[in-house]
C-alpha positions in Angstrom: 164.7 118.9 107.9 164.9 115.7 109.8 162.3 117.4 111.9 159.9 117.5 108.9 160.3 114.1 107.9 159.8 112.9 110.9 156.7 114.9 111.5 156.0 113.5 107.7 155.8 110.3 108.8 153.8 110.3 111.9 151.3 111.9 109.4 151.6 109.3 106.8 151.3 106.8 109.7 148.1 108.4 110.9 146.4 108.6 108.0 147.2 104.9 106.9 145.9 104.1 110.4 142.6 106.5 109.7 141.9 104.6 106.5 142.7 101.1 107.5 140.1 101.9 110.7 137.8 103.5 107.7 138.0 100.3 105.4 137.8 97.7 108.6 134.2 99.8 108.9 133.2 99.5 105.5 133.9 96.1 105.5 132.1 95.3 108.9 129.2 97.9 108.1 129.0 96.0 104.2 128.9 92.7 106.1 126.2 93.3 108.4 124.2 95.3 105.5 125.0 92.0 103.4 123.9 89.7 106.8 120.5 91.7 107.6 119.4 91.3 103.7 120.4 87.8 103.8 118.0 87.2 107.3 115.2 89.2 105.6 115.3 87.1 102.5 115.6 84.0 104.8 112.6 85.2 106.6 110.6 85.7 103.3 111.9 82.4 102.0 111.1 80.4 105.3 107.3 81.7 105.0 106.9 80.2 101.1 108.4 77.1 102.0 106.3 76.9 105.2 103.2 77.3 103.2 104.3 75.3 100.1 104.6 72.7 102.1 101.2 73.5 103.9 99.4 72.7 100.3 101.7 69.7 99.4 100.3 68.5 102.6 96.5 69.3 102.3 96.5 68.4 98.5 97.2 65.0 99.4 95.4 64.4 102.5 92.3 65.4 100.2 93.3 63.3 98.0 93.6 60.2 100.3 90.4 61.0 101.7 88.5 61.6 98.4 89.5 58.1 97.7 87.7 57.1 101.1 84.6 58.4 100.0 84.7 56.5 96.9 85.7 53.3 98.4 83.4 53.7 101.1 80.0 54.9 99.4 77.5 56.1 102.1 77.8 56.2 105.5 78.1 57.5 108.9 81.9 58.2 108.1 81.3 59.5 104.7 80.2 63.0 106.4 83.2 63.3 108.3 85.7 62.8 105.6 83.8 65.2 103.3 84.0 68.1 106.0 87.6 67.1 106.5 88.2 67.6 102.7 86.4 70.5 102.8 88.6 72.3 105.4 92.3 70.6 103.6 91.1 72.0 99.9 90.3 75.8 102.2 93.7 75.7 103.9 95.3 74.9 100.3 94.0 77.9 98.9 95.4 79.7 102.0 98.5 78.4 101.3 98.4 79.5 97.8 97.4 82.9 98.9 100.2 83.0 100.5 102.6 82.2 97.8 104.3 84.5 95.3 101.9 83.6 92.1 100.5 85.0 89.4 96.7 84.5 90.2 95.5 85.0 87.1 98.3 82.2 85.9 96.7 79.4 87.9 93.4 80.8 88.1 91.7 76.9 86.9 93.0 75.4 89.7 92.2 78.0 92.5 88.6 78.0 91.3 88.7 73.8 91.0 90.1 73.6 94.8 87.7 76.8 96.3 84.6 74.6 94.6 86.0 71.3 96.0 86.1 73.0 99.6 82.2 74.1 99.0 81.1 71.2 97.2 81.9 68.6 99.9 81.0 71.1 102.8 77.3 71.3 101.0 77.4 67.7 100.8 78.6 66.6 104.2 75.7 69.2 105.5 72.9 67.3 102.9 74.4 64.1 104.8 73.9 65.5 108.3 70.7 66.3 107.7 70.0 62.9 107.1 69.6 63.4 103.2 71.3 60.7 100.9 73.7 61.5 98.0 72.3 61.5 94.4 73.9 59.3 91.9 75.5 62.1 89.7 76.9 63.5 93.4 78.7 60.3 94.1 79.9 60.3 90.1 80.7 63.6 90.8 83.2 63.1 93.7 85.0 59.6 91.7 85.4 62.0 89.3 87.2 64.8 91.9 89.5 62.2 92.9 90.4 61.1 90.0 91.6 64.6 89.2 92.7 65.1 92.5 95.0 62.2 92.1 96.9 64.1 89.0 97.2 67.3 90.8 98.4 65.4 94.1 101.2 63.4 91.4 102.1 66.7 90.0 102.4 68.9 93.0 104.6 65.5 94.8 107.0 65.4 91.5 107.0 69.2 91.5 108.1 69.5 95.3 112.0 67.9 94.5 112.3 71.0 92.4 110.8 73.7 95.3 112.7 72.0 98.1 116.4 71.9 96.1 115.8 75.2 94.9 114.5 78.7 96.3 110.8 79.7 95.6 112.2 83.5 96.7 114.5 83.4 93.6 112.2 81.4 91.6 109.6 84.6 92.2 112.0 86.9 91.1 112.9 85.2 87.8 110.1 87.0 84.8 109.1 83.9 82.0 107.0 85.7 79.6 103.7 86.8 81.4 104.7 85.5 85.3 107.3 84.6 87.3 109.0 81.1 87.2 107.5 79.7 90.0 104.1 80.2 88.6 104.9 78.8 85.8 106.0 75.8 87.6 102.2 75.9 89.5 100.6 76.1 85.9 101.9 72.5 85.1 99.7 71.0 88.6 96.8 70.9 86.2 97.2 68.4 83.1 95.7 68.9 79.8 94.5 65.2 80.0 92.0 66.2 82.8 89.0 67.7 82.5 87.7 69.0 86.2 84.1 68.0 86.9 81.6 70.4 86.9 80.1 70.7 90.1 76.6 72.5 91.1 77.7 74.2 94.2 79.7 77.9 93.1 80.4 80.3 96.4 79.1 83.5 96.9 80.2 85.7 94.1 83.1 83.3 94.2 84.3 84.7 90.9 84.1 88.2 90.8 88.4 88.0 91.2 88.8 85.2 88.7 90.7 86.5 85.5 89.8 90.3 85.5 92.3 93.0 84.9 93.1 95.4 88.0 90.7 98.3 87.6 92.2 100.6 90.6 95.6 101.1 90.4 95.9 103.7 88.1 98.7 105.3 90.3 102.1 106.3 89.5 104.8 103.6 90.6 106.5 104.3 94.1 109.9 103.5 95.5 110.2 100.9 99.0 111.2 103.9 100.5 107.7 105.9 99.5 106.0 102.4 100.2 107.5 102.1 103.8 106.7 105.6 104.8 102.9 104.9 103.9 102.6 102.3 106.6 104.3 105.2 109.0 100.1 106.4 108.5 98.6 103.0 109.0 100.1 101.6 112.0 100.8 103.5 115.0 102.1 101.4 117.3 104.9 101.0 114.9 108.4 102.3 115.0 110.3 103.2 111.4 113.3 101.0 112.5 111.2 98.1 113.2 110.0 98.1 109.2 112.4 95.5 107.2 111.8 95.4 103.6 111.8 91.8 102.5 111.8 92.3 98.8 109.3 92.6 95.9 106.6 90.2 94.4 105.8 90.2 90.9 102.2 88.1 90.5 99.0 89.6 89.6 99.6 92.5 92.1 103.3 94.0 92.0 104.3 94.4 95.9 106.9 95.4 98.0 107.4 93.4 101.1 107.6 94.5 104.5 108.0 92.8 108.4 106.9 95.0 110.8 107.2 94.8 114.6 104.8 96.4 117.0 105.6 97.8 120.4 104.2 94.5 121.7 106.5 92.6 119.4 104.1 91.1 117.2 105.5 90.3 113.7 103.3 91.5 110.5 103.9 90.9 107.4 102.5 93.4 104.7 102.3 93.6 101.2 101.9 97.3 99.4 101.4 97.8 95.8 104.2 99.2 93.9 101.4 101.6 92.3 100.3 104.0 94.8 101.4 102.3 98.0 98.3 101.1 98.8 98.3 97.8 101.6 97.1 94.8 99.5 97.8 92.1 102.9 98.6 92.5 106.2 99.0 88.9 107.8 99.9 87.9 111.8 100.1 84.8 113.9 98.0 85.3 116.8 96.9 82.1 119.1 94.7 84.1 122.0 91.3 83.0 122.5 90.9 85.8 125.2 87.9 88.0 123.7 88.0 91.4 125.6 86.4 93.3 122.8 83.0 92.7 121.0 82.1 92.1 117.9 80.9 95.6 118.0 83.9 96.6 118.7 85.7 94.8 116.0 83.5 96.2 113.5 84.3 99.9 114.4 88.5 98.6 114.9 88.0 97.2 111.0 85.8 100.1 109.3 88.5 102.5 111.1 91.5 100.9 109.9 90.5 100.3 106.6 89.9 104.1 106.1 93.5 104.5 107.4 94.3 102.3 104.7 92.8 105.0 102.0 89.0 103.0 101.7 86.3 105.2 102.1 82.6 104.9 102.8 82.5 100.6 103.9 80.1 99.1 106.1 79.9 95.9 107.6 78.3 93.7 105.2 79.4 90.0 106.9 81.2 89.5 110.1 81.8 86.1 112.0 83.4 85.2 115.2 85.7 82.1 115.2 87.3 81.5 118.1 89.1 85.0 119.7 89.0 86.9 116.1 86.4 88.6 114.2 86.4 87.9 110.6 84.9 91.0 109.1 83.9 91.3 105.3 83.1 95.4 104.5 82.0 96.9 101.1 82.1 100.3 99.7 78.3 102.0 99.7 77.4 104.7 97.1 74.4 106.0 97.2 73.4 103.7 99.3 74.6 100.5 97.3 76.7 98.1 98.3 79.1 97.1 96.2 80.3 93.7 96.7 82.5 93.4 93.9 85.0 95.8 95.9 84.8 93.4 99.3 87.7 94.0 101.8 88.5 91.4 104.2 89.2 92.3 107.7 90.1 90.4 110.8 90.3 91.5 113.9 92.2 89.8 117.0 89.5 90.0 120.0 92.0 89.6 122.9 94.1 92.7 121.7 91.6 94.7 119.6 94.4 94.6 117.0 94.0 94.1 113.4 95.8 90.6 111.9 94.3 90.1 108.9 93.9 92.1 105.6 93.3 91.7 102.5 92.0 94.3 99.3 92.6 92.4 96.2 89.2 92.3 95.2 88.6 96.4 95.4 91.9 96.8 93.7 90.8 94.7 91.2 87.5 96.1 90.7 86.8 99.3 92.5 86.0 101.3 89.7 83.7 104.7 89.0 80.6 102.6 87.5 77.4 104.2 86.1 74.7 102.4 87.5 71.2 102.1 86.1 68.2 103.6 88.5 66.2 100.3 89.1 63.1 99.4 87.2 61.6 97.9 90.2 60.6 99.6 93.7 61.7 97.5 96.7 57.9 96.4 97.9 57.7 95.4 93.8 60.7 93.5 94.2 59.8 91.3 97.9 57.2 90.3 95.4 59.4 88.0 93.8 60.7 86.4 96.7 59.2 82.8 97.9 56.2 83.1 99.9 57.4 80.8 102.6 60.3 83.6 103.7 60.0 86.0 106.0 61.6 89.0 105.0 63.6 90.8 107.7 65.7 94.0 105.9 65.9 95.2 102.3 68.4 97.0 100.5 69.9 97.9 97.2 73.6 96.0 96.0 75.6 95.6 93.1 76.1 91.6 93.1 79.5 89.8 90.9 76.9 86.7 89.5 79.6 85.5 87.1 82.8 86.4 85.4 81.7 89.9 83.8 78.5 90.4 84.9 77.8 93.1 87.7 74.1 92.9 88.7 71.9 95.8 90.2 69.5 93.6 92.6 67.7 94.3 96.1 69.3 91.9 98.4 66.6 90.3 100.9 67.6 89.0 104.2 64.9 86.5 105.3 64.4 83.9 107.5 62.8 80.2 107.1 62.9 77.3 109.6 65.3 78.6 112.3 67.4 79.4 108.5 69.1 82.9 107.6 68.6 83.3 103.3 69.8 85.8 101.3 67.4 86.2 98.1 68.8 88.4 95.5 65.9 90.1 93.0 67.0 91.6 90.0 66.2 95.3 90.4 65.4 95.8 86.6 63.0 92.7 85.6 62.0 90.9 89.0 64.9 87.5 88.0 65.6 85.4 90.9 69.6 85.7 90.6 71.0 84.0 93.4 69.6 82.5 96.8 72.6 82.0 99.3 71.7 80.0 102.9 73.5 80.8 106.0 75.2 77.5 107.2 76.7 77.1 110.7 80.3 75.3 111.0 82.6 74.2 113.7 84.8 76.9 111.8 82.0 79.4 112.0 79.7 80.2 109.5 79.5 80.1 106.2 77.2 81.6 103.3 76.4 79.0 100.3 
């Protein structure tokens, strides 16, 4: 008897040992479950507040230097200031890129800052050409720093909030329509100020502007369905090097992923929560090295974009700015380009690797389209184009002209002056629809 209790209690012991060793595990595991979330979200939150206070910082440099230009009038400085502006206004919508929005929330100010960055960049080239300023262009720019100066006072009053607070949490928080921190963005622009209208307007710079997502008509995923798709894309990446960050709710719903490559690169990725399709891949790179071509980069962007379930691009744009490739490719059907459904593409030339991604715009309007068979042959169509250009290559493309408009037209690539042009025709009734210049940069070049 005294045997068995004893033997009772050595078990009793053991087992109390077994599940004190158990919970002390559960505990520790919890923890470091609890401490890896916490780093991920610091992660995620540490990006935001690096690029929120990117804008602050470029909103009001454009705005001090907008006031320059008026106080200045014409001169030899006024062309560097409105290049300068032209490049803060860029970055800004960079940074807002960047941030967890609702586009379609803010979607006045992203087109009033995009037009800014072309506007001045047009007129610090008209300058540089030794061209003056017209009076309703100088009226034009008192008036952009005048609303400049609200959206600067707004964005500076609106910062104590960000800073004391958690743009990560804010994003997660659903008002209504968008998340709180867009709803915070939509107050930057007052209903006291009306932004000038200005004559300049990007190529097809608002073919993303307020339109409902077209291609996503996919059934919702988990993170865990989300993270094995980018098992496909990327190669040189290991499933325990994926850390899911968390999930954006803005125009596109995504799930948010850092991934590490063999080479210990950090990516950052967004895939839609319909389909599991990448939206963004973003990656710091800083190597001017270019061991690849541009060539090269074209075949390393067409390639990986298929791997990223787009079919059928071709290069329509590509650029080379230091050691990357920027690389803009559309989706031909029988044989039309379809710029609407531009994906952006840039390629690191040191490496050969892609850093830079983006799809919103074929999400958004990759569509099947019936397309009218054009009135006009392509000889009938050079016909329209000004005598003075020479016209180097023809072919057929749908073209975004304005918000809802999608426009059937032979694009012409011609030359004039040592100049590249791109005349678009209306392929139905001969119309002149757009004539976009090729203009060369410090920061490459640019169509306009």
């Amino acid at each position: 008897m005294e045997k068995t209790l004893k033997r009772n209690n050595i078990i009793l012991i053991v087992l109390s040992s077994i599940l004190a060793i158990l919970l002390v595990t559960f505990v520790v595991l919890y923890s470091i479950s609890m401490s890896t979330q916490n780093n991920l979200k610091v992660d995620l939150e540490n990006i935001y507040q690096r690029n929120y206070s990117e804008l602050v910082d470029n909103i009001n440099n454009s705005e001090i230097k907008l006031s320059k230009v008026s106080a200045l009038g014409e001169n030899s400085y006024t062309r560097a200031l409105l290049s300068d502006i032209s490049k803060n206004t860029a970055q800004a919508t960079t940074n807002l890129s960047a941030l967890p929005i609702s586009i379609n929330g803010i979607s006045e100010t992203i087109k009033f800052i995009n037009q800014v960055s072309g506007y001045t960049q047009t007129l610090s080239e008209k300058l540089d050409r030794g061209e003056s300023l017209t009076q309703d262009e100088v009226d034009t720019l008192r008036q952009l720093r005048e609303a400049f100066t609200v959206l600067k006072d707004n964005i500076n009053e609106m910062s104590n909030k960000i800073y004391n607070g958690n743009i990560h949490d804010f994003s997660m928080s659903i008002d209504g329509d968008f998340n709180k921190f867009t709803m915070m963005l939509k107050n930057l622009k007052s209903k006291d100020v009306d932004y000038p209208a200005m004559i300049y307007d990007g190529p097809f710079s608002d073919s993303m502007v307020n339109k409902e997502i077209k291609n996503l008509n996919f059934a919702k995923v988990t993170n865990d369905v989300a993270r094995q798709s980018l098992l496909n894309i990327f190669k040189n990446v290991h499933e325990n090097s994926i850390s899911y960050l968390g999930e954006t709710n803005g125009h596109f719903k995504t799930f948010d992923f850092k991934l590490s490559t063999i080479s210990n690169d950090a990516m950052y990725v967004q895939v839609t929560q319909n389909g599991a399709k990448l939206l963004t891949l973003s990656v710091g790179d800083y190597d001017d090295t270019q061991n690849y071509s541009l060539n090269d980069a074209i075949d390393i962007a067409i390639n990986f974009t298929t791997l990223s379930s787009i079919a059928n691009t071709e290069c329509v744009w590509s650029d080379v700015v230091g050691g990357d490739a920027y690389i803009n490719l559309a989706p031909v059907e029988n044989n039309i380009i379809l710029y609407p459904d531009l994906v952006k593409v840039k390629v690191d030339l040191s490496t050969g690797n892609v850093v830079g991604f983006e799809a919103s715009s074929y999400y958004t309007n990759h569509t099947k389209r019936s397309i009218a068979t054009p009135s006009l042959s392509s000889d009938t169509a050079k016909q329209y184009v000004p005598d003075e250009l020479y016209i180097k290559e023809t072919r057929l493309c749908l073209a975004p002209l304005d918000y809802n408009r999608e426009i059937l037209c032979y694009e012409n690539i011609c030359t004039y002056d040592a100049s590249t042009y791109y005349v678009y025709v209306n392929a139905q009734d001969g119309e002149v629809e757009n004539i976009l210049k090729v203009v060369e940069t410090e920061n490459g070049n640019l169509l306009m």
